[in-house]
LUMKOL-97629 format. One line per 5 residues: number of its first residue (from 1); for each residue x, y, z of N, C-alpha, C. Coordinates in Angstrom, 3 decimals, m for minus. Example, Ala and Ser with C-alpha at 12.3 -4.5 7.8 and 13.67 -1.06 7.14 Angstrom:
<marmis>
1	13.190,m5.690,7.800,12.300,m4.500,7.800,13.200,m3.300,7.800; 12.850,m2.250,7.080,13.670,m1.060,7.140,12.900,0.030,7.870;
</marmis>
This chain:
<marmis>
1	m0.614,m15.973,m18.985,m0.105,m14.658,m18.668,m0.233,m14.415,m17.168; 0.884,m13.927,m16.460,0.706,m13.613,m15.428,0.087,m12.279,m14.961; m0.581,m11.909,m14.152,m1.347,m10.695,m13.787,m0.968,m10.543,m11.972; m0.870,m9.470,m11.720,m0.372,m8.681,m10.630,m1.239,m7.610,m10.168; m2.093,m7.498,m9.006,m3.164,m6.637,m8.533,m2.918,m6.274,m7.412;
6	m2.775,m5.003,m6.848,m1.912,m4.476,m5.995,m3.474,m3.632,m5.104; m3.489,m3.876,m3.575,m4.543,m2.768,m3.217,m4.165,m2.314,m2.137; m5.131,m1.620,m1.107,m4.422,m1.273,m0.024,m4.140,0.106,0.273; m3.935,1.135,m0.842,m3.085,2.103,m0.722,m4.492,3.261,m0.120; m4.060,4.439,0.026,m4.991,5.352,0.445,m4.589,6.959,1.054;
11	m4.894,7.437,1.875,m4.636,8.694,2.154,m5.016,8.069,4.024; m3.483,8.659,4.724,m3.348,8.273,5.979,m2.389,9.730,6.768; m3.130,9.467,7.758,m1.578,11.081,8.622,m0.408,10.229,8.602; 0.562,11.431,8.968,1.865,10.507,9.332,1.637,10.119,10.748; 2.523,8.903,10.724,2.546,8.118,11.856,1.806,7.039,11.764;
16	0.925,7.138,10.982,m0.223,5.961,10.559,0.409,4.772,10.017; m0.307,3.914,9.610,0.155,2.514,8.908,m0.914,1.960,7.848; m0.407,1.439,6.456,m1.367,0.673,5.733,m0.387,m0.918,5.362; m1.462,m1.339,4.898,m1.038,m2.651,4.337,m0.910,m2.750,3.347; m0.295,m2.970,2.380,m0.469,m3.112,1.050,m0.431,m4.445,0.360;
21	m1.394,m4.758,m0.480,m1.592,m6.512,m0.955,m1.233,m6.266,m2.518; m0.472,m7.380,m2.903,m0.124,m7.716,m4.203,m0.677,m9.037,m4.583; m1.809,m9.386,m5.275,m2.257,m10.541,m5.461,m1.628,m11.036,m7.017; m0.943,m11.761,m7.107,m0.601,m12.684,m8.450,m1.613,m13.802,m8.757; m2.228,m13.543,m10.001,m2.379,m14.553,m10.689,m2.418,m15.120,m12.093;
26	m3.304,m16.032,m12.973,m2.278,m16.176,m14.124,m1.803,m17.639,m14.571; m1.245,m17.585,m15.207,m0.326,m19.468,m15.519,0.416,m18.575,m16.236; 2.007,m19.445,m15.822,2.918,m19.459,m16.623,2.867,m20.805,m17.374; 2.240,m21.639,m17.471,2.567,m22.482,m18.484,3.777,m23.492,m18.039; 3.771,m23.557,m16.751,4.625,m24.550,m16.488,5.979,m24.008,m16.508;
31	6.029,m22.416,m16.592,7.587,m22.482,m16.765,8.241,m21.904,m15.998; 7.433,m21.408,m14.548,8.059,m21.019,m13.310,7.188,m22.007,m12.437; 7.803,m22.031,m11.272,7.380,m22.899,m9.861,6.913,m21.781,m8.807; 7.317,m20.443,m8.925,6.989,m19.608,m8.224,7.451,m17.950,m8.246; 7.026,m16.891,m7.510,7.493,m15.834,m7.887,8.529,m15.016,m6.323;
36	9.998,m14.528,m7.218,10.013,m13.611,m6.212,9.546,m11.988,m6.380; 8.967,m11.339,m5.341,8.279,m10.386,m5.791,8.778,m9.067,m5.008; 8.857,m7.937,m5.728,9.068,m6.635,m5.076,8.366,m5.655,m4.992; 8.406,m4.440,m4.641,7.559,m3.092,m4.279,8.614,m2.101,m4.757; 8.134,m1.754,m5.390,9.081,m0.165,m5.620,7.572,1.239,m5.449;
41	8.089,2.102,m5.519,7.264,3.351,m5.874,7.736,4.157,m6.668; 7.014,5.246,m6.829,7.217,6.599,m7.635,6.580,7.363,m7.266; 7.188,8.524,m6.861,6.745,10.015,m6.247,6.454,10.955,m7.613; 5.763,11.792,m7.593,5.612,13.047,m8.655,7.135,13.719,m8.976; 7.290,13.853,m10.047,8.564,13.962,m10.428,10.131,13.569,m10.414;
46	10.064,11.831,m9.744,10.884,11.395,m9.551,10.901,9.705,m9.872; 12.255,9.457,m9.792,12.631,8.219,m10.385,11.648,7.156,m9.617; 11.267,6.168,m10.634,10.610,4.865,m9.676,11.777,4.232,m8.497; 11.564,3.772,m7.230,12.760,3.573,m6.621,12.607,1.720,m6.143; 12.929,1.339,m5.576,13.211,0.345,m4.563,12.392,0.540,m3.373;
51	11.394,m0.613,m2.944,11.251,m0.020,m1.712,11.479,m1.550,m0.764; 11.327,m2.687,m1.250,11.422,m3.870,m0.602,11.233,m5.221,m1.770; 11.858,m6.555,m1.108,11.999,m7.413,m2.034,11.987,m8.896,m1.388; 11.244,m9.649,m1.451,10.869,m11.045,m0.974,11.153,m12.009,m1.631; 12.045,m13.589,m1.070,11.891,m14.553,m1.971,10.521,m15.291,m2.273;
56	10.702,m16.135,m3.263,9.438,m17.341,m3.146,9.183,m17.853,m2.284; 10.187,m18.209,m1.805,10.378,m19.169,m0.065,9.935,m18.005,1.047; 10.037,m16.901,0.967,9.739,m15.774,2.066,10.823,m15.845,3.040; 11.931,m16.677,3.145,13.165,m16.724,3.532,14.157,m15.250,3.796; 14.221,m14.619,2.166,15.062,m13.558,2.170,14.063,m12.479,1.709;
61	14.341,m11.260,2.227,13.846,m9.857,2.044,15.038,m9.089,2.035; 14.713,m7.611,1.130,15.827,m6.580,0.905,14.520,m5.491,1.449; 15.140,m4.702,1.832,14.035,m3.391,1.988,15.705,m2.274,1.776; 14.838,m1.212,1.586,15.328,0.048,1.464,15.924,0.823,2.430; 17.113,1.228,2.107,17.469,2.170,3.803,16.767,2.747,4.113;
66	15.629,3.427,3.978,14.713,4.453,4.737,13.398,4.070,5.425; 13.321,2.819,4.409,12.219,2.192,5.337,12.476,1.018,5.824; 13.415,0.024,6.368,13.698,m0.907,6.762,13.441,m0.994,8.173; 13.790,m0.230,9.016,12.669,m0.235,10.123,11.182,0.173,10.427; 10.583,0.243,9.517,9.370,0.721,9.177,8.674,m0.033,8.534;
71	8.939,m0.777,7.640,7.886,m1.734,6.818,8.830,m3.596,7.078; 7.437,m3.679,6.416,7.834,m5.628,6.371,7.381,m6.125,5.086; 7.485,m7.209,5.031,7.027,m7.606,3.536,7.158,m9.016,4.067; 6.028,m9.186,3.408,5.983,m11.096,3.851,4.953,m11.737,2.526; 4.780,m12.480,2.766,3.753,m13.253,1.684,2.704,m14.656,2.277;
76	2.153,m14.921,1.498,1.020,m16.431,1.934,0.797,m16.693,0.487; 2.201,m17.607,0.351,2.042,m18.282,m0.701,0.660,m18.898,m0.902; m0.145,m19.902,m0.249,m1.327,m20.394,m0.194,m2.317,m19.832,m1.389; m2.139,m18.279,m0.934,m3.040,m17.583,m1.010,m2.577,m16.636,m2.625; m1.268,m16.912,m2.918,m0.425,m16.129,m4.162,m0.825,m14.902,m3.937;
81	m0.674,m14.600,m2.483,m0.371,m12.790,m2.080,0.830,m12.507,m1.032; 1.217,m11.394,m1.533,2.433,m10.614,m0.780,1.832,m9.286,0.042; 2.267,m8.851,1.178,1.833,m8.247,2.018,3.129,m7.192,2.312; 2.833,m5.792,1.946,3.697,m4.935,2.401,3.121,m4.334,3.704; 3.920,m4.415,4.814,3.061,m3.607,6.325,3.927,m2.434,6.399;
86	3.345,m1.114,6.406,4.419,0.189,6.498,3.837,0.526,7.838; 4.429,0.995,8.628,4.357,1.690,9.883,5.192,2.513,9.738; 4.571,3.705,11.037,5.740,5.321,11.053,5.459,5.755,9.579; 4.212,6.058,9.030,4.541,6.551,7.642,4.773,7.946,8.010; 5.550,8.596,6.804,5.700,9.848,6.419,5.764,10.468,5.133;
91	5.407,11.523,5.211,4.813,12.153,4.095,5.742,12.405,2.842; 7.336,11.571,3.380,8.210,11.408,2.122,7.809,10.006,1.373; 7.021,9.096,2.055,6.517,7.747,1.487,5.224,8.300,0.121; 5.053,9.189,0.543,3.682,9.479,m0.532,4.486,9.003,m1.861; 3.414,8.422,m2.634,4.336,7.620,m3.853,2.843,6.812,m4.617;
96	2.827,6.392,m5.602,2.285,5.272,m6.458,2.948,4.315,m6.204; 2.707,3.488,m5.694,3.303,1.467,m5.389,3.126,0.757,m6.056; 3.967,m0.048,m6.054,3.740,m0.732,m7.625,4.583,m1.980,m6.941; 3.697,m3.246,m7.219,4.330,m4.656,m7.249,5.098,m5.285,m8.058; 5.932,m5.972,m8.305,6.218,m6.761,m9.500,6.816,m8.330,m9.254;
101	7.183,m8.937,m10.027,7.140,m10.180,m10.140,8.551,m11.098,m10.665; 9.573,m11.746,m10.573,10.037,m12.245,m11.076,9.987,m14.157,m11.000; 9.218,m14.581,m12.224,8.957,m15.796,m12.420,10.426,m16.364,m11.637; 10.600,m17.538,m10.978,11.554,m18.682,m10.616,11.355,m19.911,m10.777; 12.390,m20.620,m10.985,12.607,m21.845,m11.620,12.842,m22.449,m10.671;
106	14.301,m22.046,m10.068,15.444,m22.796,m8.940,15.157,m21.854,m8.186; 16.148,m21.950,m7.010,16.289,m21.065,m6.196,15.574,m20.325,m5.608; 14.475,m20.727,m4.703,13.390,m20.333,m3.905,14.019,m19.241,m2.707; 14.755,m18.867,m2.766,15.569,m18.159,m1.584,16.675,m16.938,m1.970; 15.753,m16.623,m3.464,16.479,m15.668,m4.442,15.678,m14.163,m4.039;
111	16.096,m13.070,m3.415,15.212,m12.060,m3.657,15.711,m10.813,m4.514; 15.392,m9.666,m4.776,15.762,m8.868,m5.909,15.607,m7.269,m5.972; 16.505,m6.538,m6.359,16.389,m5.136,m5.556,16.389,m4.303,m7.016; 16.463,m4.716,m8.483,16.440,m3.881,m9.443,15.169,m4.067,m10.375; 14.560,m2.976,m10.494,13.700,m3.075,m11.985,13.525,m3.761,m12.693;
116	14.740,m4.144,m13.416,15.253,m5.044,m14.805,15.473,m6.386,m14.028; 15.188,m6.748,m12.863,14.906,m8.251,m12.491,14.089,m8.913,m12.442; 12.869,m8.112,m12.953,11.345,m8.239,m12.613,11.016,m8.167,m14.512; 10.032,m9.242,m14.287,9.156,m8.991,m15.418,7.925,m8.905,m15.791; 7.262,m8.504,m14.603,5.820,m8.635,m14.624,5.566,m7.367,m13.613;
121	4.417,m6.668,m14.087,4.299,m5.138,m13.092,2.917,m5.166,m13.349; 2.702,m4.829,m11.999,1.067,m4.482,m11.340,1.289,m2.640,m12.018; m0.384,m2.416,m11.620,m0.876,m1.138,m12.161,m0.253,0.097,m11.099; m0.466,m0.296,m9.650,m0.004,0.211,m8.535,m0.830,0.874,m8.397; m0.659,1.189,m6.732,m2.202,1.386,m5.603,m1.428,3.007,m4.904;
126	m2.259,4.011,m5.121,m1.740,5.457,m4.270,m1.385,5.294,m2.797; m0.487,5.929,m2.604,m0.592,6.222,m0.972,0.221,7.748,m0.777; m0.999,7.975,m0.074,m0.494,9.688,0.592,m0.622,9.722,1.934; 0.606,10.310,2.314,0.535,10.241,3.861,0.871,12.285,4.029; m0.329,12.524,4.551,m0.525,13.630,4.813,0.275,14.340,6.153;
131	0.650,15.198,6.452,1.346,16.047,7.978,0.778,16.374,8.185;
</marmis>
């Protein structure tokens, strides 16, 4: 079973920056070679969204129009962790973060921007960015 542990998150002013870590681990049993992995959130009373998306290879990333100059997303495979860096936060980022996972076979250079592409979800780590 694969498992997904997300930390990092916290209470920051705007303008501030956190890191956010998604650690995977687990066996698939031989039936992926690796994961591509994403970040979405969810604000209080609103839809879970998109917030960024990495291949296995760390090649391709998707981020979100609002934060694409603002965050990064990278990974250390080595290490089977993904690294979200947000800078310029603002207090529209306040959200529950949430990692997830899509096992890969082929195509190390696959990354992924929907929900239903992912099949594996971390618990997700708070972040409030205060004014």
């Amino acid at each position: 079973q694969v498992q997904l542990v997300e930390s990092g998150g916290g209470l920051v002013q705007a303008g501030g920056s956190l890191r956010l870590s998604c650690a995977v681990s687990g066996d698939s049993g031989g039936t992926y070679s690796g994961y591509a992995i994403g970040w979405f959130r969810q604000a209080p009373g609103k839809e879970r969204e998109f917030v960024a998306g990495i291949s296995w290879s760390g090649a391709k990333t998707y981020f979100e129009d609002s934060v694409k100059d603002r965050f990064t997303i990278y990974r250390d495979n080595a290490k089977n962790t993904v690294f979200l860096q947000m800078n310029s936060l603002k207090p529209a980022d306040t959200a529950l973060y949430y990692c997830a996972a899509r096992g890969m076979r082929y195509n190390p250079n696959a990354a992924y921007t929907q929900e239903s592409q992912y099949s594996y979800w971390g618990q997700g780590t708070q972040v409030t960015v205060s004014s």
